[in-house]
PyMOL Python script that loads the backbone (N, CA, C, O; Angstrom):
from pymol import cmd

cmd.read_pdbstr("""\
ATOM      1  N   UNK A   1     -23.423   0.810  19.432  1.00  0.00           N
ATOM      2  CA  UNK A   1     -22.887   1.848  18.566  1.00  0.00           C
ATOM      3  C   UNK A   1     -22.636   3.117  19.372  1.00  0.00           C
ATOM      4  O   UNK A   1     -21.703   3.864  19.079  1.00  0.00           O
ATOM      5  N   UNK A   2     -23.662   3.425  20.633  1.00  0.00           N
ATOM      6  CA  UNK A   2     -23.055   4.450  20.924  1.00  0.00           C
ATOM      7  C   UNK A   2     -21.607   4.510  21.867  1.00  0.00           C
ATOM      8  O   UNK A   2     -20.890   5.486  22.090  1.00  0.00           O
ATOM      9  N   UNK A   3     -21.477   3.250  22.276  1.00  0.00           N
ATOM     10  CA  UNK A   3     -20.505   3.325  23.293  1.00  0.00           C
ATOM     11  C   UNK A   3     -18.892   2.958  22.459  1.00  0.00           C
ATOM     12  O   UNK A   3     -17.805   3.120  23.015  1.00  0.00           O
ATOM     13  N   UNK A   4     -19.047   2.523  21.254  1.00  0.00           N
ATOM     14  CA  UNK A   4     -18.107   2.037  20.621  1.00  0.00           C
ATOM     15  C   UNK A   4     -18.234   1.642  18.931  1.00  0.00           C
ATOM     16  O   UNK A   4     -18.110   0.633  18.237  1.00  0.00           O
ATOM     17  N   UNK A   5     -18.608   3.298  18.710  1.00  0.00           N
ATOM     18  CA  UNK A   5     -19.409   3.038  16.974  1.00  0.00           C
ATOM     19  C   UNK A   5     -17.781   2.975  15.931  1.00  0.00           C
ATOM     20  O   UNK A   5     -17.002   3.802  15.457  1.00  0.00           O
ATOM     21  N   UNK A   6     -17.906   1.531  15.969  1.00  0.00           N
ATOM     22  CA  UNK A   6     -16.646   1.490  14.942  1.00  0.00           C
ATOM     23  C   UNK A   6     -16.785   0.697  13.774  1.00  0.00           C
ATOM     24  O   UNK A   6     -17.985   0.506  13.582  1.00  0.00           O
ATOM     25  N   UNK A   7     -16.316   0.334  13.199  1.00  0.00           N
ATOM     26  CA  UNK A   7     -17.247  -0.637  12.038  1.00  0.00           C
ATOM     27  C   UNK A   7     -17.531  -1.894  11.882  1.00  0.00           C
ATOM     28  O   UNK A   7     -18.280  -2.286  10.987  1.00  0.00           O
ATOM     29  N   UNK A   8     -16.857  -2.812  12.898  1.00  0.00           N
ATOM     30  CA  UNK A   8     -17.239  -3.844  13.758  1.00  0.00           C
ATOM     31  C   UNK A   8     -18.498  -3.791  14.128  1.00  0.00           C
ATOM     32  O   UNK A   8     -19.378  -4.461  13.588  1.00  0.00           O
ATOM     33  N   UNK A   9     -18.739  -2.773  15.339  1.00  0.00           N
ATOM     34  CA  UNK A   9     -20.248  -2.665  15.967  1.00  0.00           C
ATOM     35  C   UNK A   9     -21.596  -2.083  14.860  1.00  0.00           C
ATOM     36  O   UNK A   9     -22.814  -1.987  15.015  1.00  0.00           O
ATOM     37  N   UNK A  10     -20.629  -1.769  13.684  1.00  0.00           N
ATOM     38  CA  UNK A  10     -22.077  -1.432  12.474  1.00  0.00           C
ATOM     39  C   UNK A  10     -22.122  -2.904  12.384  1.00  0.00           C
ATOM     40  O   UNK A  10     -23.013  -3.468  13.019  1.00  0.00           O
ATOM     41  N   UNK A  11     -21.214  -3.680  11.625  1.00  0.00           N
ATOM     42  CA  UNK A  11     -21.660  -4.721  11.307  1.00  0.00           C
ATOM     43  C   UNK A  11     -22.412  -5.612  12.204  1.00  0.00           C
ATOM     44  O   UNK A  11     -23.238  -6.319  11.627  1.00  0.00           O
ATOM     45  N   UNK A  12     -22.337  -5.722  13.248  1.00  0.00           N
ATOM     46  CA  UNK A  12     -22.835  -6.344  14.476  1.00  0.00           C
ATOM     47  C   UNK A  12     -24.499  -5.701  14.323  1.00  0.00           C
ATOM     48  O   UNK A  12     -25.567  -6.255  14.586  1.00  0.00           O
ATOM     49  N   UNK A  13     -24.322  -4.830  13.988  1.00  0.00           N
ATOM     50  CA  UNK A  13     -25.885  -3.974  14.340  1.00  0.00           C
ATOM     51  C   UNK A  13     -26.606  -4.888  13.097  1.00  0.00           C
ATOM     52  O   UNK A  13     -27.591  -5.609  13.251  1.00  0.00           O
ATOM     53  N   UNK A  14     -25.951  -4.699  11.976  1.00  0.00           N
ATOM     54  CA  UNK A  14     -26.532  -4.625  10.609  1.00  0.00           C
ATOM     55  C   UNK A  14     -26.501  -6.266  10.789  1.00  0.00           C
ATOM     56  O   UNK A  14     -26.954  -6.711   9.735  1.00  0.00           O
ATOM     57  N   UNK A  15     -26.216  -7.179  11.528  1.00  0.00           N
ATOM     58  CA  UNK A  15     -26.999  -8.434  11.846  1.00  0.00           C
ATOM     59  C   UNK A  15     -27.946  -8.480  12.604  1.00  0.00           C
ATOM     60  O   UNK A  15     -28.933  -9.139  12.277  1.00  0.00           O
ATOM     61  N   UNK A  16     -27.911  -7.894  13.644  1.00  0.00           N
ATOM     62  CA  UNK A  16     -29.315  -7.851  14.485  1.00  0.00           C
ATOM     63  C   UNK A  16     -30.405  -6.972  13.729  1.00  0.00           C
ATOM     64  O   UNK A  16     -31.584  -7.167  14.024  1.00  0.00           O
ATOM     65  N   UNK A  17     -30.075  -5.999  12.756  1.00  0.00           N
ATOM     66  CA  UNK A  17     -31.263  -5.370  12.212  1.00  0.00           C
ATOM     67  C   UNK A  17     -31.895  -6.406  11.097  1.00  0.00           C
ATOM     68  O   UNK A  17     -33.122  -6.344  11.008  1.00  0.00           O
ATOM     69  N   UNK A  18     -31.229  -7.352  10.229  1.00  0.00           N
ATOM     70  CA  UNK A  18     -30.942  -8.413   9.499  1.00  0.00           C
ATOM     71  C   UNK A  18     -32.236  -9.510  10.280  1.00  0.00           C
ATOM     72  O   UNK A  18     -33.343  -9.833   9.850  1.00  0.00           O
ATOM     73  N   UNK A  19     -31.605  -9.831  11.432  1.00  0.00           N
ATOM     74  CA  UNK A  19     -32.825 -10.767  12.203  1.00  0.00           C
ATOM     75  C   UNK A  19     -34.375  -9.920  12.307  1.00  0.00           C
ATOM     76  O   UNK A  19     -35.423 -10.388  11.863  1.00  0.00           O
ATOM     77  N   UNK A  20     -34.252  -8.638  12.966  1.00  0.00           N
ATOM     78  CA  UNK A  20     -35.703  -8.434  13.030  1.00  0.00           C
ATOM     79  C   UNK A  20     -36.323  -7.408  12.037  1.00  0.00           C
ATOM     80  O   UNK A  20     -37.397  -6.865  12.294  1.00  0.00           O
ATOM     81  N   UNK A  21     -35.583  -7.140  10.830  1.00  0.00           N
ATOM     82  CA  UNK A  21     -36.229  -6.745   9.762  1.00  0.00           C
ATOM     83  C   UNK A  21     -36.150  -7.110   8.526  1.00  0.00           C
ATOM     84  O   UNK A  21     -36.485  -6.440   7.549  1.00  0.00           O
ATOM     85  N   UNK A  22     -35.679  -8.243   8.541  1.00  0.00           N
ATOM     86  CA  UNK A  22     -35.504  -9.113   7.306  1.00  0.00           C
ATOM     87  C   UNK A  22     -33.665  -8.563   6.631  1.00  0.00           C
ATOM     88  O   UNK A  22     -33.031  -7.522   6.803  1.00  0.00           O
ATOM     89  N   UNK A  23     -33.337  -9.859   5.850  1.00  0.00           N
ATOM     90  CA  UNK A  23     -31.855 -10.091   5.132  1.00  0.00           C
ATOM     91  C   UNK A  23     -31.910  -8.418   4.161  1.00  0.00           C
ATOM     92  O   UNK A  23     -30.828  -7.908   3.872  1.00  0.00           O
ATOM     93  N   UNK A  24     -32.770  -7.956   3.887  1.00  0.00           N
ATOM     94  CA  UNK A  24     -32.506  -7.214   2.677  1.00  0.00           C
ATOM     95  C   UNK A  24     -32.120  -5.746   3.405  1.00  0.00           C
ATOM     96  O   UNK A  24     -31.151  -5.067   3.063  1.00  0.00           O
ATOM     97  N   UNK A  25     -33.047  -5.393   4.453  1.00  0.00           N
ATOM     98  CA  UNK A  25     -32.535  -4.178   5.506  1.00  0.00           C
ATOM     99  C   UNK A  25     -30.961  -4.608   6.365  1.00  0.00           C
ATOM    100  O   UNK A  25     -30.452  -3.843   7.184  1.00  0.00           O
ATOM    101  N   UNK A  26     -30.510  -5.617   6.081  1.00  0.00           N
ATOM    102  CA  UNK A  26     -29.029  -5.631   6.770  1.00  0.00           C
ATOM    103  C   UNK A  26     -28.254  -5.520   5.958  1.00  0.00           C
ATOM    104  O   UNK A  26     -27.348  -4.715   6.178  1.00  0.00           O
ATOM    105  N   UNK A  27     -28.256  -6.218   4.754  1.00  0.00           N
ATOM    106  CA  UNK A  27     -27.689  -6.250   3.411  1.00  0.00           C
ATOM    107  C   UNK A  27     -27.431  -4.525   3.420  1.00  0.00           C
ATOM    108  O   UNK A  27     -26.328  -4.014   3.226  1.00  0.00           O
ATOM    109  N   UNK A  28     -28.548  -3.856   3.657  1.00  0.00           N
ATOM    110  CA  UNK A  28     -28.250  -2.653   3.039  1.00  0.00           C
ATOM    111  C   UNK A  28     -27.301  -1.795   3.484  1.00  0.00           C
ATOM    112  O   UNK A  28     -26.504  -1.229   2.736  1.00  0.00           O
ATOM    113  N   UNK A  29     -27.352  -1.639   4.928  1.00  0.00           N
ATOM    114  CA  UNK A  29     -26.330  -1.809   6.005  1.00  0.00           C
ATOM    115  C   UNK A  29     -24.644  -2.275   5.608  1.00  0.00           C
ATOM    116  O   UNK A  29     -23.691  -1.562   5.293  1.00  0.00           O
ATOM    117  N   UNK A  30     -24.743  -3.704   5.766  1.00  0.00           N
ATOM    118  CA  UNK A  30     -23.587  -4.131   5.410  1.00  0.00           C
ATOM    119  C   UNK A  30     -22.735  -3.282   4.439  1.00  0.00           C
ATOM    120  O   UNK A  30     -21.698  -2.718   4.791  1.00  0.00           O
ATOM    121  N   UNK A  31     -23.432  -3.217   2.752  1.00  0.00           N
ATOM    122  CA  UNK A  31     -22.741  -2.578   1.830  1.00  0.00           C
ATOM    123  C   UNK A  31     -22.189  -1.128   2.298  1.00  0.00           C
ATOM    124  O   UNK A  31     -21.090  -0.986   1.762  1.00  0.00           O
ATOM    125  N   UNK A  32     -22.415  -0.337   2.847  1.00  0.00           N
ATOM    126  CA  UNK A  32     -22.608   0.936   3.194  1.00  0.00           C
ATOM    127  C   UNK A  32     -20.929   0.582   4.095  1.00  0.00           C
ATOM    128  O   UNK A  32     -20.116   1.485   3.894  1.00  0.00           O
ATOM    129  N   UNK A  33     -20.635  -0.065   4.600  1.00  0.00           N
ATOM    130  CA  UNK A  33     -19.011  -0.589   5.956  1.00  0.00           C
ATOM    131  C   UNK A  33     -18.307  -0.911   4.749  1.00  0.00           C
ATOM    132  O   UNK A  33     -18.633  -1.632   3.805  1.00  0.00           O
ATOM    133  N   UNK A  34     -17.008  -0.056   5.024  1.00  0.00           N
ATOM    134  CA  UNK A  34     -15.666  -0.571   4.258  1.00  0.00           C
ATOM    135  C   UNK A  34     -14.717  -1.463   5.209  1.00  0.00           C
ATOM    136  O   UNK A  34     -13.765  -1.129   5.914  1.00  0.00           O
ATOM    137  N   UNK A  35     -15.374  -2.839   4.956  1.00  0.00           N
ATOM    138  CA  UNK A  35     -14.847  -4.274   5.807  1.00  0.00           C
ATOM    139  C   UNK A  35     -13.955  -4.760   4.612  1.00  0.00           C
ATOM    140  O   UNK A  35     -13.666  -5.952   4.505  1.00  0.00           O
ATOM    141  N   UNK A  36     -13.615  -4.018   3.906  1.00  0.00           N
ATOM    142  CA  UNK A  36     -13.157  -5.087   2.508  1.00  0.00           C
ATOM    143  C   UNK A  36     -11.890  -6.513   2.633  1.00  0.00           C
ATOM    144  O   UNK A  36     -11.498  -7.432   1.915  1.00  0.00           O
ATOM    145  N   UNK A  37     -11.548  -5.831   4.364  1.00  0.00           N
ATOM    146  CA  UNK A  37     -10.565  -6.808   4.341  1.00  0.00           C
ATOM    147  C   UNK A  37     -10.961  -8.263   5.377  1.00  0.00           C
ATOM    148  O   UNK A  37     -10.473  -9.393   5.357  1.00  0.00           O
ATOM    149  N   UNK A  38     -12.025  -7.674   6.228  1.00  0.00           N
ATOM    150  CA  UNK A  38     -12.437  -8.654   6.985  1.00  0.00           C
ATOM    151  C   UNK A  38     -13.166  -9.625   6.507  1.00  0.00           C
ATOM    152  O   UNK A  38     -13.961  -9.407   5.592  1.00  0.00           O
ATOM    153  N   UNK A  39     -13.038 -10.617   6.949  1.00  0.00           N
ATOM    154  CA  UNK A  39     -13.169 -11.886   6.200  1.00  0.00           C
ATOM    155  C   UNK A  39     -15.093 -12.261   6.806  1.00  0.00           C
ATOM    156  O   UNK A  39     -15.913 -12.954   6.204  1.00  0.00           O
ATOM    157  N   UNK A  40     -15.324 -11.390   8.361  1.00  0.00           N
ATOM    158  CA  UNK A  40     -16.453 -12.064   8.607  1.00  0.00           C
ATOM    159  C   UNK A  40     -17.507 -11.092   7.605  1.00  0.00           C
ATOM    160  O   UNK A  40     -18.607 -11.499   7.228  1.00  0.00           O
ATOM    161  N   UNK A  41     -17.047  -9.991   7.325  1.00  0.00           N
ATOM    162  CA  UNK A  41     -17.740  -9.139   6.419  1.00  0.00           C
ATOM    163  C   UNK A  41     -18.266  -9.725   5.369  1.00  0.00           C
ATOM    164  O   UNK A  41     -19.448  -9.643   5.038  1.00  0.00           O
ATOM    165  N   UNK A  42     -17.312 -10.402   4.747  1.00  0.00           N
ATOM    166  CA  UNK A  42     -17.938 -10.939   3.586  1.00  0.00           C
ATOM    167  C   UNK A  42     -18.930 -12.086   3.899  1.00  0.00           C
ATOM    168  O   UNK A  42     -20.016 -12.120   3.322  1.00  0.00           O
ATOM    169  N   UNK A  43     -18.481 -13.258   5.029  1.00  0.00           N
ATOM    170  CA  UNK A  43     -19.328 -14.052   5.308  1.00  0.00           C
ATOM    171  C   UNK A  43     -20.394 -13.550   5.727  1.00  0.00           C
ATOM    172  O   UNK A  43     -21.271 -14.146   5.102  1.00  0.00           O
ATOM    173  N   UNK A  44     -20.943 -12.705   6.504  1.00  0.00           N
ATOM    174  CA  UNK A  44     -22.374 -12.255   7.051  1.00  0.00           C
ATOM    175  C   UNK A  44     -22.899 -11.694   5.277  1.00  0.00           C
ATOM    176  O   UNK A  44     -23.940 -12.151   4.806  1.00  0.00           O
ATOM    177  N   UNK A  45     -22.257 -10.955   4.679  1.00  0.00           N
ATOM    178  CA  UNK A  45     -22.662 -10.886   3.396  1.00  0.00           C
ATOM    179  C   UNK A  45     -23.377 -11.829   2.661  1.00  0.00           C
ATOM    180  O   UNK A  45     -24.450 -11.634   2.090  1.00  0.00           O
ATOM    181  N   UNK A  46     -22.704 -12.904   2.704  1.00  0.00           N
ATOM    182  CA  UNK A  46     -22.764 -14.148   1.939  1.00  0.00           C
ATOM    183  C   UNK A  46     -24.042 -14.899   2.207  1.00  0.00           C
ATOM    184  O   UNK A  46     -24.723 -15.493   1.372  1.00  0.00           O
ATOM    185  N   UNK A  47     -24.288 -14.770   3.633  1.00  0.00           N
ATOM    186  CA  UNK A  47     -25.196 -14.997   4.152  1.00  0.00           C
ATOM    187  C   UNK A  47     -26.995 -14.396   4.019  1.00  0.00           C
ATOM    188  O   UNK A  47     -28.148 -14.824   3.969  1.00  0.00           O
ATOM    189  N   UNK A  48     -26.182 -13.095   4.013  1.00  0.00           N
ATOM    190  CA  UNK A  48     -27.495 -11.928   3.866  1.00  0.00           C
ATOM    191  C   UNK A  48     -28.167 -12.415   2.236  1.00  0.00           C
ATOM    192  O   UNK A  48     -29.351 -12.556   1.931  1.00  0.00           O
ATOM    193  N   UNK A  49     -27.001 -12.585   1.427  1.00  0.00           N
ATOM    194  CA  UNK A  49     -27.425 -12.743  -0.399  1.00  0.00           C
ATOM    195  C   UNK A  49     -27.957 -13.912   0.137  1.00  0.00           C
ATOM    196  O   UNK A  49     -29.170 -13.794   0.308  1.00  0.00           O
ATOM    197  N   UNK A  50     -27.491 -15.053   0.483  1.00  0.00           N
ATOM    198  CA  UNK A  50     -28.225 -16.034   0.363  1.00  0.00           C
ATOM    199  C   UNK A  50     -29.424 -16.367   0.980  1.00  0.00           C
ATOM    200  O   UNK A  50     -30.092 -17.325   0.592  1.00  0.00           O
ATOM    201  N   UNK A  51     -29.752 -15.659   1.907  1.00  0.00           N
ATOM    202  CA  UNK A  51     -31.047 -15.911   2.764  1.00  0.00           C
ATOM    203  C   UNK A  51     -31.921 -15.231   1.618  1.00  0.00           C
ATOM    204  O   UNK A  51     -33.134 -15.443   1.620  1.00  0.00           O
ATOM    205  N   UNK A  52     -31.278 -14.318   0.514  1.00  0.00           N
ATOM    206  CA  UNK A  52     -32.193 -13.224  -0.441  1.00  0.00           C
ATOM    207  C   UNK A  52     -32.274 -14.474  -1.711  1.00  0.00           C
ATOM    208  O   UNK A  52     -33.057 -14.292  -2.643  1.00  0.00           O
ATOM    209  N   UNK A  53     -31.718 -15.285  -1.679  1.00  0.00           N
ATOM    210  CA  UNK A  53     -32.062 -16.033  -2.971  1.00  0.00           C
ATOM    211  C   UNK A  53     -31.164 -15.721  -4.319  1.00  0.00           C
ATOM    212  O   UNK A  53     -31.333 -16.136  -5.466  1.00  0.00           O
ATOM    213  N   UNK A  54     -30.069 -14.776  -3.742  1.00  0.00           N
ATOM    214  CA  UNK A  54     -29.081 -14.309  -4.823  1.00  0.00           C
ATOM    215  C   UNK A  54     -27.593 -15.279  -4.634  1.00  0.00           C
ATOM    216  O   UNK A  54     -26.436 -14.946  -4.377  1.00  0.00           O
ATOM    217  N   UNK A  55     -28.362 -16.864  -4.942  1.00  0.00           N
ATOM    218  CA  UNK A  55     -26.950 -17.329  -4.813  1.00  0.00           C
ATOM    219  C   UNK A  55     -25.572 -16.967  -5.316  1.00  0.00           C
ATOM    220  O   UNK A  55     -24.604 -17.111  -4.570  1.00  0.00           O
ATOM    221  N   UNK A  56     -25.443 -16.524  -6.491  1.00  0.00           N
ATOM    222  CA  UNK A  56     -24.437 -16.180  -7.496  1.00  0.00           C
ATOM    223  C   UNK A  56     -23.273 -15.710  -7.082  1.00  0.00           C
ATOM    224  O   UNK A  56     -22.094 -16.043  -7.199  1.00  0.00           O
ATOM    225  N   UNK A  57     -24.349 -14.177  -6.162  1.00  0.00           N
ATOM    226  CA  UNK A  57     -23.913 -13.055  -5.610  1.00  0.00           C
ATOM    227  C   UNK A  57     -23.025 -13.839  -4.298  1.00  0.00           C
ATOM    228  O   UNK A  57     -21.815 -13.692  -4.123  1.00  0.00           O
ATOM    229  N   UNK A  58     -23.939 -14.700  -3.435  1.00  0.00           N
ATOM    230  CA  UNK A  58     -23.521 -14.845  -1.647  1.00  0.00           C
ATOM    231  C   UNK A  58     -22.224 -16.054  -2.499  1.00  0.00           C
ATOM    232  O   UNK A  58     -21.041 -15.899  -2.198  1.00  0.00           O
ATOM    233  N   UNK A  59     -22.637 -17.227  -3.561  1.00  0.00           N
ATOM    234  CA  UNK A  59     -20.990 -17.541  -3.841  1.00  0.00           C
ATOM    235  C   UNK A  59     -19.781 -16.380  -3.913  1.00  0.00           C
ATOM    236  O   UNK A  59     -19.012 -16.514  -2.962  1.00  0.00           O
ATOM    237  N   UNK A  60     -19.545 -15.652  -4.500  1.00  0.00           N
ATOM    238  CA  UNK A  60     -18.781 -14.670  -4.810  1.00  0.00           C
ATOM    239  C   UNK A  60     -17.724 -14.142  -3.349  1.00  0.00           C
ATOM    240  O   UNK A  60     -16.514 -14.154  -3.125  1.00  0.00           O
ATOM    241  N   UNK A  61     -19.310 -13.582  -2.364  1.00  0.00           N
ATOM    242  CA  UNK A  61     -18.963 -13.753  -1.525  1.00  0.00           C
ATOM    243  C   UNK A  61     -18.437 -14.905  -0.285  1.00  0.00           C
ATOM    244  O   UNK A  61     -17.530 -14.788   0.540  1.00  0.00           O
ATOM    245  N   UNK A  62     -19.191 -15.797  -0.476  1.00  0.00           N
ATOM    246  CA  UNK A  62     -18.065 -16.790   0.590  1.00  0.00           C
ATOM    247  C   UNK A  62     -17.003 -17.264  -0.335  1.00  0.00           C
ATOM    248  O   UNK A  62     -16.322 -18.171   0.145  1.00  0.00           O
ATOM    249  N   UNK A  63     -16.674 -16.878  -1.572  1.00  0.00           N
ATOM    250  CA  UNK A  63     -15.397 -17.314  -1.598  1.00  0.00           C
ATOM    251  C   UNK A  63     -13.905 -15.960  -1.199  1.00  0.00           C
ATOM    252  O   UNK A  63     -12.794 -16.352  -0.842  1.00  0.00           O
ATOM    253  N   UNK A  64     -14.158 -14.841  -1.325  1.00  0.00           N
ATOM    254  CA  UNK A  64     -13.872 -13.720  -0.329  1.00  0.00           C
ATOM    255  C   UNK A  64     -14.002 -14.157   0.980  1.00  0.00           C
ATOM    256  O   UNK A  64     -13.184 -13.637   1.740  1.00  0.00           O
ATOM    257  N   UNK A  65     -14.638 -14.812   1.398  1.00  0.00           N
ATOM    258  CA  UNK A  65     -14.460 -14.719   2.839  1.00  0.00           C
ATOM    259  C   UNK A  65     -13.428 -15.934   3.297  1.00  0.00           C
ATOM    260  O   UNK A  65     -12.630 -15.988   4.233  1.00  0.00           O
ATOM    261  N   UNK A  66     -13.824 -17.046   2.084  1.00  0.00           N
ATOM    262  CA  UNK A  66     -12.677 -18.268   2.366  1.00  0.00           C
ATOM    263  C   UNK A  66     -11.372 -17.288   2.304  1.00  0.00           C
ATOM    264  O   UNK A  66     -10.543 -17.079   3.190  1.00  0.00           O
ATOM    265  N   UNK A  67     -11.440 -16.791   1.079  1.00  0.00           N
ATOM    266  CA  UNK A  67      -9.811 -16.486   0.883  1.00  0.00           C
ATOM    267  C   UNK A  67      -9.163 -15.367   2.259  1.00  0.00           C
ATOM    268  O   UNK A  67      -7.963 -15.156   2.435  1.00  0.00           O
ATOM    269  N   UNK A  68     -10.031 -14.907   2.911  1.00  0.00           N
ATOM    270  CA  UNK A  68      -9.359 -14.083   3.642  1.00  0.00           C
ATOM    271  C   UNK A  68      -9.271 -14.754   5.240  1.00  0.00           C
ATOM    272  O   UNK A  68      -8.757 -14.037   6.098  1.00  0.00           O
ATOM    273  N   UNK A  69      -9.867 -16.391   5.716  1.00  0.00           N
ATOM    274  CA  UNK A  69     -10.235 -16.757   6.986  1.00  0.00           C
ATOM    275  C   UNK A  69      -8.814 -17.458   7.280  1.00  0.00           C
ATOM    276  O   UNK A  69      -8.390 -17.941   6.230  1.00  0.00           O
ATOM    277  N   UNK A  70      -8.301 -17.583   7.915  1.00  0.00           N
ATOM    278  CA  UNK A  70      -7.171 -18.966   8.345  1.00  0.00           C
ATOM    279  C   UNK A  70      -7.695 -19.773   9.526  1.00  0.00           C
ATOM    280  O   UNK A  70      -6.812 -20.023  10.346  1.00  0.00           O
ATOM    281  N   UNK A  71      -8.593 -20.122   9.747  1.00  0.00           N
ATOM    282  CA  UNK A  71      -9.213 -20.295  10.853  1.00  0.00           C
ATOM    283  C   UNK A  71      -9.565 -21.681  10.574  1.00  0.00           C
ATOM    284  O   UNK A  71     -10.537 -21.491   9.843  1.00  0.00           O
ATOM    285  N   UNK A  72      -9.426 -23.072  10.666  1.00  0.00           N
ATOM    286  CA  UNK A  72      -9.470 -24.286   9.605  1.00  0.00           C
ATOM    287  C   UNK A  72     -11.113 -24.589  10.079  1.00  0.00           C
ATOM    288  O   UNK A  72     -11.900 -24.749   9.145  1.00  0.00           O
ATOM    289  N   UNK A  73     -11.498 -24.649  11.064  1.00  0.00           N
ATOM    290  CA  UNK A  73     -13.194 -24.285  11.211  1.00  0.00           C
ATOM    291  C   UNK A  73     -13.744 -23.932  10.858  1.00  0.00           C
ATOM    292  O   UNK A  73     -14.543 -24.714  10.345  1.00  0.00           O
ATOM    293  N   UNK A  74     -14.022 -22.616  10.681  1.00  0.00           N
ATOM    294  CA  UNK A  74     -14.394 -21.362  10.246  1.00  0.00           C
ATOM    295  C   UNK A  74     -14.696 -21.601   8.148  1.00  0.00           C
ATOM    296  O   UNK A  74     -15.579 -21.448   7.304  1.00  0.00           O
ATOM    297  N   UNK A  75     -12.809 -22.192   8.312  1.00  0.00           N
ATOM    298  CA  UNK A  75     -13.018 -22.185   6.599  1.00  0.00           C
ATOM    299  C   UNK A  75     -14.089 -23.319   5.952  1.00  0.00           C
ATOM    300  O   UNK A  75     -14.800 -23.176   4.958  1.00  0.00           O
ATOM    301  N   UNK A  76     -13.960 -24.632   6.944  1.00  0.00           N
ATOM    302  CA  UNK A  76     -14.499 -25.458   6.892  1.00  0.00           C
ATOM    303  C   UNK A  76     -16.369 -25.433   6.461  1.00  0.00           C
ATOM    304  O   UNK A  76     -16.940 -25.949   5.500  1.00  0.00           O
ATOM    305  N   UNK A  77     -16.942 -24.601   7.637  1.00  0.00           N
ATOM    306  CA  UNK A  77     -18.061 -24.089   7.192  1.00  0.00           C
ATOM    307  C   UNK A  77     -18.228 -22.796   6.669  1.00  0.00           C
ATOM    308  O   UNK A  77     -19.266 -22.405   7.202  1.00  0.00           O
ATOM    309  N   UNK A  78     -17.762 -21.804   5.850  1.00  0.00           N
ATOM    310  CA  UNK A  78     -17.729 -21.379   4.542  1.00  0.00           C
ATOM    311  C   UNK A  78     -17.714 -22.408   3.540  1.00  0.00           C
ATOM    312  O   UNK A  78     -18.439 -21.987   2.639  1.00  0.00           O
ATOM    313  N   UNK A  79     -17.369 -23.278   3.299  1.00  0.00           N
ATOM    314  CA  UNK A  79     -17.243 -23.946   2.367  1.00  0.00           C
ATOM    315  C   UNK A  79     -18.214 -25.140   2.034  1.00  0.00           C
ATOM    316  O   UNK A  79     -18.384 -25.725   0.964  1.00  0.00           O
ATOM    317  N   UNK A  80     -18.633 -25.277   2.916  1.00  0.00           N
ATOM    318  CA  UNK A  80     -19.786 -26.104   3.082  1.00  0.00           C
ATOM    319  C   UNK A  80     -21.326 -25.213   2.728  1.00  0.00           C
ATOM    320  O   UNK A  80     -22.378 -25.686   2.300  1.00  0.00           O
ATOM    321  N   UNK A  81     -20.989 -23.739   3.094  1.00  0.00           N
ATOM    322  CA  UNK A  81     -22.027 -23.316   2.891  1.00  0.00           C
ATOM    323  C   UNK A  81     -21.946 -23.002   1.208  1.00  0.00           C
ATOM    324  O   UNK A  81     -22.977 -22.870   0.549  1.00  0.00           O
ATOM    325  N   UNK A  82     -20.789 -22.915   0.695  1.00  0.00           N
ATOM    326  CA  UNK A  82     -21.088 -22.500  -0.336  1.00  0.00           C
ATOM    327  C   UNK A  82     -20.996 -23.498  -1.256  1.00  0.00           C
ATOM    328  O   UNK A  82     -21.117 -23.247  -2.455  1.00  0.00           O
ATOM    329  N   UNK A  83     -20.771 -24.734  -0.799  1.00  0.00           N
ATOM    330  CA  UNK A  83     -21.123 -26.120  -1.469  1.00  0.00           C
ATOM    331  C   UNK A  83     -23.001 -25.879  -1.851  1.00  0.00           C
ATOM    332  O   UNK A  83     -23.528 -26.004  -2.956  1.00  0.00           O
ATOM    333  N   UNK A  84     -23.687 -25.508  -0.521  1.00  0.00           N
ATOM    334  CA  UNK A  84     -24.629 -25.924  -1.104  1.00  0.00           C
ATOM    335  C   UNK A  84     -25.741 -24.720  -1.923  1.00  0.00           C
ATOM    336  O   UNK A  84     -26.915 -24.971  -2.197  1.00  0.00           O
ATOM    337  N   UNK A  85     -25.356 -24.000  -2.082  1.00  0.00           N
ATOM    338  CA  UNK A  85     -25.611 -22.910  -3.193  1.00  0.00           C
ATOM    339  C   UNK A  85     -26.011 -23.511  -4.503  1.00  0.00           C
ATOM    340  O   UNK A  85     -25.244 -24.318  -5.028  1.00  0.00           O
ATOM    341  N   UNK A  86     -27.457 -23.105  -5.239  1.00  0.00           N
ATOM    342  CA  UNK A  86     -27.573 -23.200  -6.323  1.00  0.00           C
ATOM    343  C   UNK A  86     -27.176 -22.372  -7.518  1.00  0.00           C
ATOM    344  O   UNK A  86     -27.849 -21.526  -8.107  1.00  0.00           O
ATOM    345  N   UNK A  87     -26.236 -22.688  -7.702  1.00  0.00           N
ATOM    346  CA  UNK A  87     -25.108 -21.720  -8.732  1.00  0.00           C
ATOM    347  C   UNK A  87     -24.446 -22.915 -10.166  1.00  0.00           C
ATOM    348  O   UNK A  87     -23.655 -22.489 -11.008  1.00  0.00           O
TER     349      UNK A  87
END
""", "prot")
cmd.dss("prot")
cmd.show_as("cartoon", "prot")
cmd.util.cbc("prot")
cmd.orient("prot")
C-alpha cells in the first residue's frame, strides 16, 4: 500500500489481513473498496461471506462475480463454489 495504494493493493491487503485475522476483519475491509465492477472483488467477497457461514449473502456474491469474469476457468470455479453453498 505504500508503494502503490490503489484499490487493487487494498484488496490484496484486505486478503492477507482476512488470513491472519480471521474472514470477518477482511470482509470489513473489502466493503469499505468501490470494486463494484471487478469481478475478483466480488469473488474474494464471496469467499470472505462464506468462510462467515453467510451463504445467502457469498451466493449473491459469486453470482456477481460469475456475471462479470470471461475467463472460462475462473468462471468454472465460481460456479462450483457456489454449487456447493447451503442456500
Amino acid at each position: 500500500m505504500a508503494v502503490a495504494p490503489t484499490p487493487v493493493a487494498a484488496l490484496n491487503r484486505a486478503v492477507a489481513v482476512a488470513e491472519v485475522e480471521g474472514p470477518e476483519a477482511g470482509l470489513a475491509l473489502v466493503d469499505g473498496l468501490d470494486l463494484g465492477r471487478y469481478y475478483l472483488f466480488h469473488a474474494i467477497r464471496a469467499d470472505l461471506l462464506r468462510r462467515l457461514g453467510r451463504d445467502a449473502e457469498a451466493a449473491g456474491a459469486y453470482a456477481e462475480a460469475i456475471e462479470l469474469t470471461e475467463n472460462p476457468a475462473e468462471l468454472a470455479f465460481l460456479k462450483r463454489r457456489r454449487r456447493g453453498l447451503r442456500v
